[in-house]
mmCIF file of the N, C-alpha and C atoms, coordinates in Angstrom:
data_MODEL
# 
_entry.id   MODEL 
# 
loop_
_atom_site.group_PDB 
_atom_site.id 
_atom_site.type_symbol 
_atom_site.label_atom_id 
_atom_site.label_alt_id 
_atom_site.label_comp_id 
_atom_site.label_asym_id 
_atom_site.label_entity_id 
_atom_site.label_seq_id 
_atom_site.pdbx_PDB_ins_code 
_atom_site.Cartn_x 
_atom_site.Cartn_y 
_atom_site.Cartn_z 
_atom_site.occupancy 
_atom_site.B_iso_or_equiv 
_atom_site.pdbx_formal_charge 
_atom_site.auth_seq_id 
_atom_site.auth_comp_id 
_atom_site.auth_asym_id 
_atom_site.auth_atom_id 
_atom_site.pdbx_PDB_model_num 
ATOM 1   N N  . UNK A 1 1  ? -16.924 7.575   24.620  1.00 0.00 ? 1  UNK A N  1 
ATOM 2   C CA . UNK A 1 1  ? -16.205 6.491   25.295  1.00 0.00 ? 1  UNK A CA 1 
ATOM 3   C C  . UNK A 1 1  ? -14.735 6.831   25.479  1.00 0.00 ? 1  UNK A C  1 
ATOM 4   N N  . UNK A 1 2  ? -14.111 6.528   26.612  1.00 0.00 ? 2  UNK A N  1 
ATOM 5   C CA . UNK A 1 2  ? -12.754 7.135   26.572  1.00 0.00 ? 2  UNK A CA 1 
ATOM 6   C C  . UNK A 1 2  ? -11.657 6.176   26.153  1.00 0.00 ? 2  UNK A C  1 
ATOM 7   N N  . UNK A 1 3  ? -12.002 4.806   25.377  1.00 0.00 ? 3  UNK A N  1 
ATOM 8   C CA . UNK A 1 3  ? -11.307 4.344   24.857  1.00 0.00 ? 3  UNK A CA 1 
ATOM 9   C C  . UNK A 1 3  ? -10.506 4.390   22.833  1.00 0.00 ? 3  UNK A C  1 
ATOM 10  N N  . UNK A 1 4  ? -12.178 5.394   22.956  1.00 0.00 ? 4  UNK A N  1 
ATOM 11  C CA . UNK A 1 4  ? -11.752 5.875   21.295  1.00 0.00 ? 4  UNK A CA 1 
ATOM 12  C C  . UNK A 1 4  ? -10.540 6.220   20.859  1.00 0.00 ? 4  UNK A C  1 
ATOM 13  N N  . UNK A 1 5  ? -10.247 6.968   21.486  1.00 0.00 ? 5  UNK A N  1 
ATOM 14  C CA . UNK A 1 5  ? -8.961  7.524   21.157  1.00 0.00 ? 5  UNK A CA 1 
ATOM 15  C C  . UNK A 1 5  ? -7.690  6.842   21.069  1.00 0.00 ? 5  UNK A C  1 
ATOM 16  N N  . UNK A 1 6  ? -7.931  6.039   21.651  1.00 0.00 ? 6  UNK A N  1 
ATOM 17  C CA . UNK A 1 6  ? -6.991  4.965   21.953  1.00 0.00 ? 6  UNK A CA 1 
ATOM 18  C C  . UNK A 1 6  ? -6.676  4.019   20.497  1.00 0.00 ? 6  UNK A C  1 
ATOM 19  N N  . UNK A 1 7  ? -8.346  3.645   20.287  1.00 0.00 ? 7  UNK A N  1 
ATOM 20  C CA . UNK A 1 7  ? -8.796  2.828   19.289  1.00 0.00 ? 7  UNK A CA 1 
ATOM 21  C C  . UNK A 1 7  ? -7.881  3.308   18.122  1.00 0.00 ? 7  UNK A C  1 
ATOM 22  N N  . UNK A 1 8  ? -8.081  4.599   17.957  1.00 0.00 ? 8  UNK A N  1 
ATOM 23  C CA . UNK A 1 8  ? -8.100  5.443   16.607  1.00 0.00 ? 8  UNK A CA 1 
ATOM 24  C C  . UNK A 1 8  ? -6.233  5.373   16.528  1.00 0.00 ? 8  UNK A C  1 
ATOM 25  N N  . UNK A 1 9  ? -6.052  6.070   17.826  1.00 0.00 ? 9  UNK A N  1 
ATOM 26  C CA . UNK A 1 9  ? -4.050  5.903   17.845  1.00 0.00 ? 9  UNK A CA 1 
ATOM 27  C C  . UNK A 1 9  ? -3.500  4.703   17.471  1.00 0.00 ? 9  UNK A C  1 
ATOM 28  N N  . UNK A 1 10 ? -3.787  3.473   17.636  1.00 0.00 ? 10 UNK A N  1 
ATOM 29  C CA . UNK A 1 10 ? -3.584  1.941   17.409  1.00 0.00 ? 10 UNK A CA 1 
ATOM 30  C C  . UNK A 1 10 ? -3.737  2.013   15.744  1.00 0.00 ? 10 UNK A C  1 
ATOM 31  N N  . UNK A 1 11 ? -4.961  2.117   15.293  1.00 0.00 ? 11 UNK A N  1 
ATOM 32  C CA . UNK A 1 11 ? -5.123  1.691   14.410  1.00 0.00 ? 11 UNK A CA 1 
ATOM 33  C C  . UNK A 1 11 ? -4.592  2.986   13.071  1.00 0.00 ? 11 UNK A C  1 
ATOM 34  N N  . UNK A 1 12 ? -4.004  4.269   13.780  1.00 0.00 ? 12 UNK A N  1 
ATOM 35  C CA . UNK A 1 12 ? -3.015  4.945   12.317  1.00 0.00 ? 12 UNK A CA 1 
ATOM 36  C C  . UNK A 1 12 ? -1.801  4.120   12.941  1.00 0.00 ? 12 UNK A C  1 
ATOM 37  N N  . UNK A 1 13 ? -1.327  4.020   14.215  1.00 0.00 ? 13 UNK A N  1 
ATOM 38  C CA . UNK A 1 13 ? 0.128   3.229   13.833  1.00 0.00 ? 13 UNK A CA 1 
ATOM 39  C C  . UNK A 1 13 ? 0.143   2.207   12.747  1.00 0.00 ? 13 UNK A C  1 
ATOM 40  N N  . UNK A 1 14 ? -1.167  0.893   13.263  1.00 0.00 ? 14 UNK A N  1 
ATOM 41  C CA . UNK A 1 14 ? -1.048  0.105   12.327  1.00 0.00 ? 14 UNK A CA 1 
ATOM 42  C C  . UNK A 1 14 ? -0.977  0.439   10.913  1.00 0.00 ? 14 UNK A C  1 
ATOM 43  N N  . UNK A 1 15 ? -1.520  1.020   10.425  1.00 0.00 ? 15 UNK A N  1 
ATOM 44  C CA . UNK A 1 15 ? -1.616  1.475   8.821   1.00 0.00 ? 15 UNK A CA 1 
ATOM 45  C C  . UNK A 1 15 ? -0.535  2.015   9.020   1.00 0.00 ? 15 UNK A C  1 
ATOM 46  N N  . UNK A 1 16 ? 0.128   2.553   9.484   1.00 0.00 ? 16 UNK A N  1 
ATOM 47  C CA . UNK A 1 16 ? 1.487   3.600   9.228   1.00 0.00 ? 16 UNK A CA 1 
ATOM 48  C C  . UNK A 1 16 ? 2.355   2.830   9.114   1.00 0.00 ? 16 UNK A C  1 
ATOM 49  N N  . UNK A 1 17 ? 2.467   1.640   9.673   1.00 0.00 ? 17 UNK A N  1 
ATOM 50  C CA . UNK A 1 17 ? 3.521   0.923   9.896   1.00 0.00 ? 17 UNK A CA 1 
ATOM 51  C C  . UNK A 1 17 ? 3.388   -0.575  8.614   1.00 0.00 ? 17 UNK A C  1 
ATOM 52  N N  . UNK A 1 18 ? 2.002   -1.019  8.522   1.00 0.00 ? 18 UNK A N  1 
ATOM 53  C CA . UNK A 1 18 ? 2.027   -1.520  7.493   1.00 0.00 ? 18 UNK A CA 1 
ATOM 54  C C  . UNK A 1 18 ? 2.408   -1.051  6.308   1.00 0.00 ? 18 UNK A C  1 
ATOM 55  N N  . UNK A 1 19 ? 2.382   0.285   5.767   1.00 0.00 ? 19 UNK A N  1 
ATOM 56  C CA . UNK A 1 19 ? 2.673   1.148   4.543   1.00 0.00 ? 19 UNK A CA 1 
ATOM 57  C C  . UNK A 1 19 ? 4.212   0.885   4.611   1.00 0.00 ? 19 UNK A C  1 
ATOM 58  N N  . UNK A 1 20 ? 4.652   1.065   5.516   1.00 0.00 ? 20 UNK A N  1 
ATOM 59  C CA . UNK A 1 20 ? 6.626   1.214   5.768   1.00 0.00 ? 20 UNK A CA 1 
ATOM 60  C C  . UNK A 1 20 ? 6.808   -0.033  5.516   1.00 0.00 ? 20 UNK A C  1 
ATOM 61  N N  . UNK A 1 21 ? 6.571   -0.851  5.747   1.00 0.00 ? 21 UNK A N  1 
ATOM 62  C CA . UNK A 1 21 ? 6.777   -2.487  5.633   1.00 0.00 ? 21 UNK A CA 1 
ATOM 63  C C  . UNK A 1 21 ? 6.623   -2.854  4.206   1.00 0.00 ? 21 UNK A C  1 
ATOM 64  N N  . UNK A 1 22 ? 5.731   -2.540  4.323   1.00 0.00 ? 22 UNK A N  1 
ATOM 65  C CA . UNK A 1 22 ? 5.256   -2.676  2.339   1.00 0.00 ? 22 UNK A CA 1 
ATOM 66  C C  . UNK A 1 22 ? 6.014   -1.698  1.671   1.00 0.00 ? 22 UNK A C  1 
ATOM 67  N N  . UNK A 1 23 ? 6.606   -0.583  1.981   1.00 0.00 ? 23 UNK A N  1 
ATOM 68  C CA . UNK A 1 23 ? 7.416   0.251   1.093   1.00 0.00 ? 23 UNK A CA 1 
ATOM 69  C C  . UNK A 1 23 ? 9.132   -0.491  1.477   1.00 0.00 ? 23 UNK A C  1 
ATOM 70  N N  . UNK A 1 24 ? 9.225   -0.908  2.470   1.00 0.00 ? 24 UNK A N  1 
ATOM 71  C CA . UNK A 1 24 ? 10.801  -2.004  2.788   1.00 0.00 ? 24 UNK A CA 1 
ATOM 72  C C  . UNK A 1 24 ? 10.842  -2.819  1.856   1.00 0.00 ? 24 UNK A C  1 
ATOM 73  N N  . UNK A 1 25 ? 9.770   -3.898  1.800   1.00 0.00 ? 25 UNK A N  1 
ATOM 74  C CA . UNK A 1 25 ? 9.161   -4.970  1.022   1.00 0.00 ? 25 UNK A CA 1 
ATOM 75  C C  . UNK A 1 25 ? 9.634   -4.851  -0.479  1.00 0.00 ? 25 UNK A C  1 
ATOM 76  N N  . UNK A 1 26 ? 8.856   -3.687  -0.787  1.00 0.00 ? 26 UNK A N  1 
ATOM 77  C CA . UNK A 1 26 ? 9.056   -3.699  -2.196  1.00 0.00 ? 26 UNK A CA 1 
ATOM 78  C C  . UNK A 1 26 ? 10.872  -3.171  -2.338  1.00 0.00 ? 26 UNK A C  1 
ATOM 79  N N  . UNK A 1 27 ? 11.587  -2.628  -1.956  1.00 0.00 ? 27 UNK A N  1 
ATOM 80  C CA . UNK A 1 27 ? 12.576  -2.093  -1.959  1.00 0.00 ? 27 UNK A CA 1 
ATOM 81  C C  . UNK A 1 27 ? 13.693  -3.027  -2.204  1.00 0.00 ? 27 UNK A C  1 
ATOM 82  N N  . UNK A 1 28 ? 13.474  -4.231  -1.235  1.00 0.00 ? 28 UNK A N  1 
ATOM 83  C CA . UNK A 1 28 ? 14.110  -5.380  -1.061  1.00 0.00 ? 28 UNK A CA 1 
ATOM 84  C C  . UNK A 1 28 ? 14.093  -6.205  -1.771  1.00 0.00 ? 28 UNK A C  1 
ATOM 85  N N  . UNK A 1 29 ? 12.935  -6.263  -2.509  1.00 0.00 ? 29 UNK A N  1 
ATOM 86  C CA . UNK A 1 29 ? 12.468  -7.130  -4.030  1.00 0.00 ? 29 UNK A CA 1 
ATOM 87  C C  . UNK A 1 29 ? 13.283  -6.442  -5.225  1.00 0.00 ? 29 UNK A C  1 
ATOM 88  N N  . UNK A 1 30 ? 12.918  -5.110  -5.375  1.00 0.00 ? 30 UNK A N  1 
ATOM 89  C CA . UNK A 1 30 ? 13.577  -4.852  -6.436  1.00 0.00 ? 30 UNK A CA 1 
ATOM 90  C C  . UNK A 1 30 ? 14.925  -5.218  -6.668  1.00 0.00 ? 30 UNK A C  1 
ATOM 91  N N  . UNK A 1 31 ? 15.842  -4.964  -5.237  1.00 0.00 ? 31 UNK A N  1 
ATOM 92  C CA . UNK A 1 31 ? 17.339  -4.968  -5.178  1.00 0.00 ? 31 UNK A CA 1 
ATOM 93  C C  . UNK A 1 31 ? 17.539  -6.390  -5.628  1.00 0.00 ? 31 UNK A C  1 
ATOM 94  N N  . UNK A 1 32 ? 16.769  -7.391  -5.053  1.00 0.00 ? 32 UNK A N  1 
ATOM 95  C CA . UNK A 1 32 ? 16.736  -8.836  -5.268  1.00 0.00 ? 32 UNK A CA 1 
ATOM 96  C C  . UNK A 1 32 ? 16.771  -9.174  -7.012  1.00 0.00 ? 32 UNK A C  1 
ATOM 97  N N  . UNK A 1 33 ? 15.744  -8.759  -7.722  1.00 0.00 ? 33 UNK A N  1 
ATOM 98  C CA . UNK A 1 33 ? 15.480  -8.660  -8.767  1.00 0.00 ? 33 UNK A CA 1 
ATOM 99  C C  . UNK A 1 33 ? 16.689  -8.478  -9.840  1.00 0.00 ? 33 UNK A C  1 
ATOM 100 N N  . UNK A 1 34 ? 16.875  -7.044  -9.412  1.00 0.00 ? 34 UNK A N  1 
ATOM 101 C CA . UNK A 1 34 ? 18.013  -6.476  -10.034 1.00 0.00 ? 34 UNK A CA 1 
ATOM 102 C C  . UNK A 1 34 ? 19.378  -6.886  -10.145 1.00 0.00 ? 34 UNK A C  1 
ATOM 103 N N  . UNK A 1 35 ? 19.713  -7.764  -9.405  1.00 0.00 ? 35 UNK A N  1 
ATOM 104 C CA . UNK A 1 35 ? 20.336  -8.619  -8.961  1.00 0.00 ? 35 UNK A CA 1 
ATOM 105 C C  . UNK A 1 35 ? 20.526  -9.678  -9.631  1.00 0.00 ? 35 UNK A C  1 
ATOM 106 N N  . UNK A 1 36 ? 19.106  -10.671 -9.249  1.00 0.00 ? 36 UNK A N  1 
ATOM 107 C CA . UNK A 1 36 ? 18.818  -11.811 -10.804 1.00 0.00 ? 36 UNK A CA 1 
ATOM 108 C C  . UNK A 1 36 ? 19.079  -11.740 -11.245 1.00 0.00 ? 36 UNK A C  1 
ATOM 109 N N  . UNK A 1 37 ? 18.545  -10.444 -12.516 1.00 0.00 ? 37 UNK A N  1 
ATOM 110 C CA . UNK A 1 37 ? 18.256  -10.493 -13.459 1.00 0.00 ? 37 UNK A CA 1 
ATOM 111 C C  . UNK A 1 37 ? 19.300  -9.823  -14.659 1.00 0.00 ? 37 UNK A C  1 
ATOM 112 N N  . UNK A 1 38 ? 19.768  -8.884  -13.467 1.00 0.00 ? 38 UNK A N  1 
ATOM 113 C CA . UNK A 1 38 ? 20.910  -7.855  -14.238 1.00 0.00 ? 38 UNK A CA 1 
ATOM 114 C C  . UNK A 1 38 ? 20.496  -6.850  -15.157 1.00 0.00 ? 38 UNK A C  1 
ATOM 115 N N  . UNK A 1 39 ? 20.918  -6.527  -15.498 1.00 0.00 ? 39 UNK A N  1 
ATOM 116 C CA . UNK A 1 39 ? 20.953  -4.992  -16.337 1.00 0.00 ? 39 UNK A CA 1 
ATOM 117 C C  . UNK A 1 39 ? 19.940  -5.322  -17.566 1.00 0.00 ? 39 UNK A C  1 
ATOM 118 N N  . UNK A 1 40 ? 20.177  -6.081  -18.577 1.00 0.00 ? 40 UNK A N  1 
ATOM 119 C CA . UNK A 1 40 ? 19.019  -5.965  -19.692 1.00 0.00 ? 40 UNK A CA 1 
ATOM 120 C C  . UNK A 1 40 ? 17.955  -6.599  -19.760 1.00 0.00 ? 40 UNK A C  1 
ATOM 121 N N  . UNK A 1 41 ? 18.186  -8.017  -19.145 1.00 0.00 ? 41 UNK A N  1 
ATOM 122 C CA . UNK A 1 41 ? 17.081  -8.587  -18.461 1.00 0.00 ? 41 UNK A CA 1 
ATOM 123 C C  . UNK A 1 41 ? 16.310  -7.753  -17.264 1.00 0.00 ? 41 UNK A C  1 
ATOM 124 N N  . UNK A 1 42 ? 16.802  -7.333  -16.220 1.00 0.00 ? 42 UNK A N  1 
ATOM 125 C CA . UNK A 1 42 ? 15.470  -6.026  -15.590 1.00 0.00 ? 42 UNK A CA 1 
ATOM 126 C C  . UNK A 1 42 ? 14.842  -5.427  -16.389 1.00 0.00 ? 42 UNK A C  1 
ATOM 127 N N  . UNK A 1 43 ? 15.329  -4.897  -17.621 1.00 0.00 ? 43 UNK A N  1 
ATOM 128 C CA . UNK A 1 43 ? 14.850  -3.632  -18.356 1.00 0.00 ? 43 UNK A CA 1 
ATOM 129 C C  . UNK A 1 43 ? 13.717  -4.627  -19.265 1.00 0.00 ? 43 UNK A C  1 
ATOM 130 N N  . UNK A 1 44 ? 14.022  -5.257  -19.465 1.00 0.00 ? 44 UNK A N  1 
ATOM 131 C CA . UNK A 1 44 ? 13.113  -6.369  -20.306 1.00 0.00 ? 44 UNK A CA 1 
ATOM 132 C C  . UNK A 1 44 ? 11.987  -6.696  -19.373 1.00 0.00 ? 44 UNK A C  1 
ATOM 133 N N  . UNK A 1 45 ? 12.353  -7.226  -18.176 1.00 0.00 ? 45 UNK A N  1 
ATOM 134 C CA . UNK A 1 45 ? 11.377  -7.131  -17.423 1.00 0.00 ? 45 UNK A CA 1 
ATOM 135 C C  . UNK A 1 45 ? 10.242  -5.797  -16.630 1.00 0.00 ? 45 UNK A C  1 
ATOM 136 N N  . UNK A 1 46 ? 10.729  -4.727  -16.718 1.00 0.00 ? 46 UNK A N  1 
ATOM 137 C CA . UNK A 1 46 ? 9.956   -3.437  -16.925 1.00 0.00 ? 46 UNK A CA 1 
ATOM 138 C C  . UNK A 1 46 ? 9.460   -3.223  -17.604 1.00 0.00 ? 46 UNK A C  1 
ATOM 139 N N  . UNK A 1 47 ? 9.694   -3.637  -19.140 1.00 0.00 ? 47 UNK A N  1 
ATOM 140 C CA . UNK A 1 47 ? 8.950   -2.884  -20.275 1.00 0.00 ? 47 UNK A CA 1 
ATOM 141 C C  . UNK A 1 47 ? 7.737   -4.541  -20.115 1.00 0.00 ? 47 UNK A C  1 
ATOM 142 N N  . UNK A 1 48 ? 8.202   -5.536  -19.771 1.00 0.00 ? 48 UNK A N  1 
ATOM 143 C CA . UNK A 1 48 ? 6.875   -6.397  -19.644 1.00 0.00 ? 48 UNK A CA 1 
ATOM 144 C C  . UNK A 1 48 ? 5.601   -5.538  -18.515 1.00 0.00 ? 48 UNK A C  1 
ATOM 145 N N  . UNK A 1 49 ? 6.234   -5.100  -17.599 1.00 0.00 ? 49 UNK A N  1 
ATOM 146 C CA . UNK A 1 49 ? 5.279   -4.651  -16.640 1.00 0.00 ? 49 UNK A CA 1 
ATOM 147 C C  . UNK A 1 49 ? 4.664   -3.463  -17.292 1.00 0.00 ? 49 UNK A C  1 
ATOM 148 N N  . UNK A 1 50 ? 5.041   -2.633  -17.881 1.00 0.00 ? 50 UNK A N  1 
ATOM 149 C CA . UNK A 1 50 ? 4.739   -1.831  -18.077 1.00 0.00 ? 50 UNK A CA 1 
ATOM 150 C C  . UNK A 1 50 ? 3.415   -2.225  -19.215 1.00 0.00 ? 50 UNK A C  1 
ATOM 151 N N  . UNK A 1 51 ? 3.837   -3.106  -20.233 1.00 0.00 ? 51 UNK A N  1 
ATOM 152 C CA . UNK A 1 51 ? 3.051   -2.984  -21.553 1.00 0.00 ? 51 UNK A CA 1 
ATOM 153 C C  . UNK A 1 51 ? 1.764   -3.792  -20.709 1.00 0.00 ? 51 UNK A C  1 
ATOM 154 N N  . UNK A 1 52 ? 1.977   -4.979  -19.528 1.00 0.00 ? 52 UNK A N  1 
ATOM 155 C CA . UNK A 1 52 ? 0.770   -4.886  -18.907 1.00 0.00 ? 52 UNK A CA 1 
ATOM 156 C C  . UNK A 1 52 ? 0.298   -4.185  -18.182 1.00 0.00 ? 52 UNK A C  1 
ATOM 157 N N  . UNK A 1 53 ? 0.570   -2.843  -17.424 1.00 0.00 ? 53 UNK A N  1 
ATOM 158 C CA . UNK A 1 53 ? -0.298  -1.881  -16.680 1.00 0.00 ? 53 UNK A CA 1 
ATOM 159 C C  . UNK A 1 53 ? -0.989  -0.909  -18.080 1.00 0.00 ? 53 UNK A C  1 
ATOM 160 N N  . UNK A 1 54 ? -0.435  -0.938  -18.985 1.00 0.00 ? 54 UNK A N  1 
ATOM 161 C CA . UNK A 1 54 ? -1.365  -0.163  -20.140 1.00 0.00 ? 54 UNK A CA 1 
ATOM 162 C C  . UNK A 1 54 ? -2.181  -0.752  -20.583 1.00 0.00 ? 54 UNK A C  1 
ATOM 163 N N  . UNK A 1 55 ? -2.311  -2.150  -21.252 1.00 0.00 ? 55 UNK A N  1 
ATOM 164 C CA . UNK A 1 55 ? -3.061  -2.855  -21.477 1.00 0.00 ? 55 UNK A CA 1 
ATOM 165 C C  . UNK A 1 55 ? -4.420  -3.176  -20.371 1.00 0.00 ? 55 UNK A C  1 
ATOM 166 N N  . UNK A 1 56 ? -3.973  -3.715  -18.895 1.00 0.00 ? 56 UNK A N  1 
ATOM 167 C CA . UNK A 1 56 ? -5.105  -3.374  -18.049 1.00 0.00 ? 56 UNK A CA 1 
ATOM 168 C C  . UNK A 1 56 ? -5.796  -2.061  -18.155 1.00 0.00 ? 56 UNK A C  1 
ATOM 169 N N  . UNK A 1 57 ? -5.080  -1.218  -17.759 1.00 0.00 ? 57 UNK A N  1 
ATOM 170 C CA . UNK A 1 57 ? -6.226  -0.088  -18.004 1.00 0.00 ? 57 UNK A CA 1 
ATOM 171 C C  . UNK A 1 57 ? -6.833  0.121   -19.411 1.00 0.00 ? 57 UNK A C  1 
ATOM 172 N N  . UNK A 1 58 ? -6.448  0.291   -20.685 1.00 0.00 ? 58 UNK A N  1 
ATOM 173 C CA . UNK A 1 58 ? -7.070  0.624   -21.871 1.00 0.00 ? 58 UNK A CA 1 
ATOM 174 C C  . UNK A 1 58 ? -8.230  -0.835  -21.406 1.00 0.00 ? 58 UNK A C  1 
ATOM 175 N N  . UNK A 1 59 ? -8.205  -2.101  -20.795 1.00 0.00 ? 59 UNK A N  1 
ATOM 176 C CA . UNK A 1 59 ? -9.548  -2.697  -20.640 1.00 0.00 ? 59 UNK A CA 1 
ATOM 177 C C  . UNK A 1 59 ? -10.129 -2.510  -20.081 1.00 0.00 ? 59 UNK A C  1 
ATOM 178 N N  . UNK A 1 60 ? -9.707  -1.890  -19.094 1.00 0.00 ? 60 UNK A N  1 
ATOM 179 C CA . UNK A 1 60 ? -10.492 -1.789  -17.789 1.00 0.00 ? 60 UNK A CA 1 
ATOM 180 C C  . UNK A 1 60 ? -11.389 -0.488  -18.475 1.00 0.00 ? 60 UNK A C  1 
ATOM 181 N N  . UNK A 1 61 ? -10.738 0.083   -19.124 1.00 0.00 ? 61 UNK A N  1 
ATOM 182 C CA . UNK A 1 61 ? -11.545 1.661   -19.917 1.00 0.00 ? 61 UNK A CA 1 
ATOM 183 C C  . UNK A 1 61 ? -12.837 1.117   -20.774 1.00 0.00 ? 61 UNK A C  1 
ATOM 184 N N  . UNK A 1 62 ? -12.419 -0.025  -21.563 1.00 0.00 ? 62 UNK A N  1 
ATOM 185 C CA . UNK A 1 62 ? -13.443 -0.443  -22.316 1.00 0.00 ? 62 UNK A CA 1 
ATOM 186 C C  . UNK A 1 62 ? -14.425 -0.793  -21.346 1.00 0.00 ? 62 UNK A C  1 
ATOM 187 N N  . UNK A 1 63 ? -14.259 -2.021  -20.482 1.00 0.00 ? 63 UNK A N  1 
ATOM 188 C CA . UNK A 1 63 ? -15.280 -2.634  -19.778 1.00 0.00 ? 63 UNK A CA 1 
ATOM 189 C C  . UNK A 1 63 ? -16.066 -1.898  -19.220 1.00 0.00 ? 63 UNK A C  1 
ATOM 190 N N  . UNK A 1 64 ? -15.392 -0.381  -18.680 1.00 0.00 ? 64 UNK A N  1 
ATOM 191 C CA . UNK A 1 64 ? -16.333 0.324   -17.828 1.00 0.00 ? 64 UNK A CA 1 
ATOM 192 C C  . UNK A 1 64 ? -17.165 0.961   -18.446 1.00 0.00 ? 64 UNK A C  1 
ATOM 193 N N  . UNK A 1 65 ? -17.234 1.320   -20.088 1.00 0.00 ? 65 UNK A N  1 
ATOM 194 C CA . UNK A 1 65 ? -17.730 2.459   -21.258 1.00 0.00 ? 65 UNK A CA 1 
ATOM 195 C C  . UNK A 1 65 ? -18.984 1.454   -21.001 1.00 0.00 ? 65 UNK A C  1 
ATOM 196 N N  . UNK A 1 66 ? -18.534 0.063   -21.255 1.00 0.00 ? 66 UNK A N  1 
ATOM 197 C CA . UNK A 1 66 ? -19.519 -1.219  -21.825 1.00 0.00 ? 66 UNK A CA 1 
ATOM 198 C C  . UNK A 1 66 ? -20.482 -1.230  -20.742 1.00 0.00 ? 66 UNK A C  1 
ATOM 199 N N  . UNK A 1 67 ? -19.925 -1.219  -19.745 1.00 0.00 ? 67 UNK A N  1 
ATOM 200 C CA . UNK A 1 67 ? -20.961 -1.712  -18.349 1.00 0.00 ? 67 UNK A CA 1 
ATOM 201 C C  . UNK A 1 67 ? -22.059 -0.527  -17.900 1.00 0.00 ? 67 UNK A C  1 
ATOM 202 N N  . UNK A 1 68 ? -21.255 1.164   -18.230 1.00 0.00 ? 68 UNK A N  1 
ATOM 203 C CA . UNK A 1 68 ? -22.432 1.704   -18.138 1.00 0.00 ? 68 UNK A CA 1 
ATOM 204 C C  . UNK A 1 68 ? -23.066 2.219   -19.091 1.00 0.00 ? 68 UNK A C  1 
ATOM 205 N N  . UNK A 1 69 ? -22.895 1.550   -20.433 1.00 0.00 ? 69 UNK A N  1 
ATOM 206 C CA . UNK A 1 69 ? -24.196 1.651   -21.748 1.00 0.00 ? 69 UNK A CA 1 
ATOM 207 C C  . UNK A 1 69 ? -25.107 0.259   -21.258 1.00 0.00 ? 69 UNK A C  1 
ATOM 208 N N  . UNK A 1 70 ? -24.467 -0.520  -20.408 1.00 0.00 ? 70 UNK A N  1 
ATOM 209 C CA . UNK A 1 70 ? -25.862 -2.225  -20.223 1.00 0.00 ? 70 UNK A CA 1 
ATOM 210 C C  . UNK A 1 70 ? -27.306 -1.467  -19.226 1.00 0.00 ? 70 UNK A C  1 
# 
């Protein structure tokens, strides 16, 4: 079909351009944040994020050991 190509060009801009938006996005939050929150309060607030991205995964590790011994 000679519109494929077309299809396919549309739809990496879109993803290309959603990724940039979402990488602005977050950029603009942080500065915002940092801002708030200031210097020891950010850092306080990192080590919260952080101790929950370890915690998700060490469960997410269990649940998955669990789900494929069921």
């Amino acid at each position: 079909p000679p519109g494929i190509g077309r299809t396919i060009l549309r739809n990496t801009l879109f993803v290309s351009t959603g990724g940039g938006v979402i990488r602005l996005l977050t950029f603009l939050f942080t500065i915002f944040v940092v801002r708030k929150l200031g210097d020891i309060a950010y850092g306080q607030y990192l080590t919260a994020l952080a101790l929950t991205g370890m915690f998700g995964i060490l469960f997410e590790l269990g649940t998955t050991q669990y789900l494929e011994r069921s």
